[in-house]
VEXBAPA-490264 format. One record per atom (N, C-alpha, C): x, y, z; residue in one letter. Coordinates in steps of 0.2 Angstrom, whole numbers, plus 5000, padded with zeros to 4 digits. Layout:
// residues N
XYZa/...
END
This chain:
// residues 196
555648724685x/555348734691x/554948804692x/555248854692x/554948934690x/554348924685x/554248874679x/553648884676x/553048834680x/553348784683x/552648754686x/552348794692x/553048824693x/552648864699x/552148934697x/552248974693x/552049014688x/551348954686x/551348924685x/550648884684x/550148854689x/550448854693x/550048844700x/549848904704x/550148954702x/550149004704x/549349034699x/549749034694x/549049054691x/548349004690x/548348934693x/547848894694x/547448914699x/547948934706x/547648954712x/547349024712x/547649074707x/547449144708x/546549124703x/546649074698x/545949094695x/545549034701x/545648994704x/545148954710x/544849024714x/545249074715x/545349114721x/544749174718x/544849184712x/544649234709x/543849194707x/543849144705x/543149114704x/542549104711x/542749094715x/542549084720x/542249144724x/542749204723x/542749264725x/542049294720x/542149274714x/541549304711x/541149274712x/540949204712x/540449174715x/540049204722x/540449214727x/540249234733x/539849294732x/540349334728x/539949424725x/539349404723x/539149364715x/538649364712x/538149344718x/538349274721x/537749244727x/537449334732x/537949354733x/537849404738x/537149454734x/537249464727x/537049504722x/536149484723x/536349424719x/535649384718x/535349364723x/535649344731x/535149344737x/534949394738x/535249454736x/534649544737x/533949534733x/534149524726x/533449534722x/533049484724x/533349404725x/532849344726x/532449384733x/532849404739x/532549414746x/532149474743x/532149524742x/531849574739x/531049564736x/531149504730x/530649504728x/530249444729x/530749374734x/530349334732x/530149324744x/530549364746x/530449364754x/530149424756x/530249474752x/530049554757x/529249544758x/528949574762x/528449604764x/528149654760x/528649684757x/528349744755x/528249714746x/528449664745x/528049664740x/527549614739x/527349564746x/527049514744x/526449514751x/526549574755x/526049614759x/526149584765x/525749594773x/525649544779x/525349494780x/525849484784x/525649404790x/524949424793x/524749484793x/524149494797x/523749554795x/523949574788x/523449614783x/522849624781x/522549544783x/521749544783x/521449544790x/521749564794x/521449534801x/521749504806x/521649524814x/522049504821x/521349474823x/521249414827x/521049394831x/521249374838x/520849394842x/521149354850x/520949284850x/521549284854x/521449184856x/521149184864x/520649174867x/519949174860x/519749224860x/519349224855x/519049264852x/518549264845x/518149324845x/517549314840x/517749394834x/517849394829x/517949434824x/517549454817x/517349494815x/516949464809x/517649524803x/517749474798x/518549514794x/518049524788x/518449564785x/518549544776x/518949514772x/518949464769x/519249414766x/519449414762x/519749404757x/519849394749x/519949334745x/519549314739x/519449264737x/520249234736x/520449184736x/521049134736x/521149124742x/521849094746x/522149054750x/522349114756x/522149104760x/522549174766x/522749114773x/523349124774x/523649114780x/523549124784x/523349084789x/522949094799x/523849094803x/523849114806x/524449094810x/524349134817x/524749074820x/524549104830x/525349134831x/525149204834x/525749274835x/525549274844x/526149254846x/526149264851x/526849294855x/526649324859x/527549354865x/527749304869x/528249274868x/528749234875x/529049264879x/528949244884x/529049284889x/529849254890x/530349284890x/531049284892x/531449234885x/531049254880x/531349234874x/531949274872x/532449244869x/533049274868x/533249294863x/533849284857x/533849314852x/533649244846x/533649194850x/533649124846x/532849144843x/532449094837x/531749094839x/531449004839x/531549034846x/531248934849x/530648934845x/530348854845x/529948824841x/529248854845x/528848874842x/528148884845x/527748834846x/527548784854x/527148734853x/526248774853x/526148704847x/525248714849x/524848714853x/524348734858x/523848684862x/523648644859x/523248614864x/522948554860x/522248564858x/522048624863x/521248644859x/521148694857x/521648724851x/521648774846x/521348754841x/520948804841x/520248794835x/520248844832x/520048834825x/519648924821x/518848884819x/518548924819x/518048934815x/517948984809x/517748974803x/517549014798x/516849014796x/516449074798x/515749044794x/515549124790x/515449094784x/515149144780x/514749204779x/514549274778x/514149304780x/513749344775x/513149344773x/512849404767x/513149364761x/513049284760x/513249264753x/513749254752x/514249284757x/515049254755x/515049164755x/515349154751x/515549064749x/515949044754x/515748974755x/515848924761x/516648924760x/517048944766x/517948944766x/517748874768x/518548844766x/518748774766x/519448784773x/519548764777x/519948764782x/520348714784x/521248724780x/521548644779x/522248674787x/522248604789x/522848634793x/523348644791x/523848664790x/524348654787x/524948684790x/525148654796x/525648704803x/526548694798x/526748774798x/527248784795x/527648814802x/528248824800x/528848844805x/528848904811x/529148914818x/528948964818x/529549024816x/529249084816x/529649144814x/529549204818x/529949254819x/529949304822x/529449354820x/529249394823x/528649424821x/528849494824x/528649534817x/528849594818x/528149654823x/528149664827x/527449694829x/527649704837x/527349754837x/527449784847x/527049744850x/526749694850x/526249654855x/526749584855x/526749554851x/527049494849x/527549494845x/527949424847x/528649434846x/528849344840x/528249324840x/528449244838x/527949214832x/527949204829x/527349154826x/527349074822x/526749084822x/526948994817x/526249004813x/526248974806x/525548974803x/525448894807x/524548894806x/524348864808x/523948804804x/523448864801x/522848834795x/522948884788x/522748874784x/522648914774x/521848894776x/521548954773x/520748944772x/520848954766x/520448934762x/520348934755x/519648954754x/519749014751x/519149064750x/518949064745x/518249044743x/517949054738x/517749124735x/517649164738x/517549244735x/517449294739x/517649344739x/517749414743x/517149414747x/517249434754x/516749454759x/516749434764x/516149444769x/516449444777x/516249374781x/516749364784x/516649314787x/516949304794x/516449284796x/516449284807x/516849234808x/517549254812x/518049194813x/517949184819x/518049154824x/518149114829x/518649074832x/519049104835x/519649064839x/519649054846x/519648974846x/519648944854x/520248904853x/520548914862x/521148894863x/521248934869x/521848904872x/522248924878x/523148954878x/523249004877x/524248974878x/524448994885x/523748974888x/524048994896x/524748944898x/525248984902x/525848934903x/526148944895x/526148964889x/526448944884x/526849004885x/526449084883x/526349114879x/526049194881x/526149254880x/525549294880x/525349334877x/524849364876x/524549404869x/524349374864x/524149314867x/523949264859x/523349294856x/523449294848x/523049314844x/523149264835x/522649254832x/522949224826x/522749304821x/523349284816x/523349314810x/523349304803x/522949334803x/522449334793x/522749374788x/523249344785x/523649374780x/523949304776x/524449334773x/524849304770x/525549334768x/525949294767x/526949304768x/526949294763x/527849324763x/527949304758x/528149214754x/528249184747x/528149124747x/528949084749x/529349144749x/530049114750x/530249114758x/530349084762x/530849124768x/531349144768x/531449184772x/532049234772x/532549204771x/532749134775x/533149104776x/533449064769x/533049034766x/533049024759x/533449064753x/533449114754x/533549154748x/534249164746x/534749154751x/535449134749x/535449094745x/535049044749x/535148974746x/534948954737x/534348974738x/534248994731x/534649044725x/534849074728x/535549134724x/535849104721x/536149044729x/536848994725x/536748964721x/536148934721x/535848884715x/535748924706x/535748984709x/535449014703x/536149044698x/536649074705x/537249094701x/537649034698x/537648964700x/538048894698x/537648894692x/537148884691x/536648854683x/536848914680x/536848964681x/537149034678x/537949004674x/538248994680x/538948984677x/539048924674x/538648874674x/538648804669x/538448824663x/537848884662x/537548894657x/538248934653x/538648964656x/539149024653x/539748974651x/539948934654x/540648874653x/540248824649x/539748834644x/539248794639x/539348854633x/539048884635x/539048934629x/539248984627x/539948994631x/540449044629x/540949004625x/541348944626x/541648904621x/541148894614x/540548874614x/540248854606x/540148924603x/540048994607x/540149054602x/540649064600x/541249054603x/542149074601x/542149014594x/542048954595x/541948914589x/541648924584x/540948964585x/540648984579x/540949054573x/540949094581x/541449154576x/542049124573x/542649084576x/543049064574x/543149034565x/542648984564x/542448954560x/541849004555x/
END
């Protein structure tokens, strides 16, 4: 009796003990993934290229590749939740090219909304990707209303990071379990090779 208990006991201390380190390691590698794959600081602004008012007329500088449009706006009696941001229905961008800069391509592409770090606005959602053909200035154009939505609405011309914040746990634990598959694979066949 005394040895199956001494064996359950030590079954349960390594469940306890693996689990534990699991949680450590996810905790470890949600730093670096959030770090390097959600921070700001490494993959720049929501609004780095440029603020526009809704509506409004801007002329920016662009950079050739894919840059992020998103609508930043304040709720007024928003809490700590971040409720969904509806669209109007007559938000528009215009992109038109200036001095030679190449024709942008304007796809919608409306992703989720997010909290938005900045003293005017408190919310956002991307809306459109422009796809830039090459560096230079180009006269944007925003028309729309979030009268009754919203206030201080403006879009923003940047781009985030590729991961969401929210994501990055998630991806840890993915990362530290194929970690641990790969070590309970290949710590038995080196014991075997030294052995032999």
């Amino acid at each position: 009796m005394a040895a199956m208990t001494r064996r359950i006991e030590t079954r349960a201390g390594r469940i306890v003990a693996t689990v534990a380190l699991f949680v450590v390691a996810t905790i470890a590698v949600s730093f670096v993934v959030g770090v390097l794959g959600s921070s700001n600081a490494v993959w720049g602004e929501d609004n780095q290229y440029g603020r526009v008012d809704i509506p409004g007329t801007k002329v920016l500088r662009l950079p050739a590749g894919t840059v992020d449009v998103s609508a930043a706006v304040a709720l007024p009696g928003r809490g700590n939740e971040t409720p969904s941001l509806p669209l109007p229905k007559g938000l528009s961008l215009t992109v038109t090219p200036l001095r030679g800069a190449g024709r942008p391509v304007v796809r919608n592409d409306v992703g989720d909304t997010e909290n938005a770090d900045d003293d005017r606005v408190d919310t956002q959602r991307r809306v459109w990707r422009i796809d830039v053909p090459s560096d230079g200035d180009y006269r944007v154009a925003a028309r729309g209303s979030f009268l009754g939505i919203a206030v201080n609405p403006e879009l923003w011309f940047g781009h985030g990071p590729p991961i969401p914040g929210a994501l990055a746990p998630v991806i840890a634990a993915v990362l530290v379990a194929l970690g641990g598959l790969v070590w309970l694979v290949a710590v038995p066949r080196l014991r075997r090779r030294r052995a032999s």
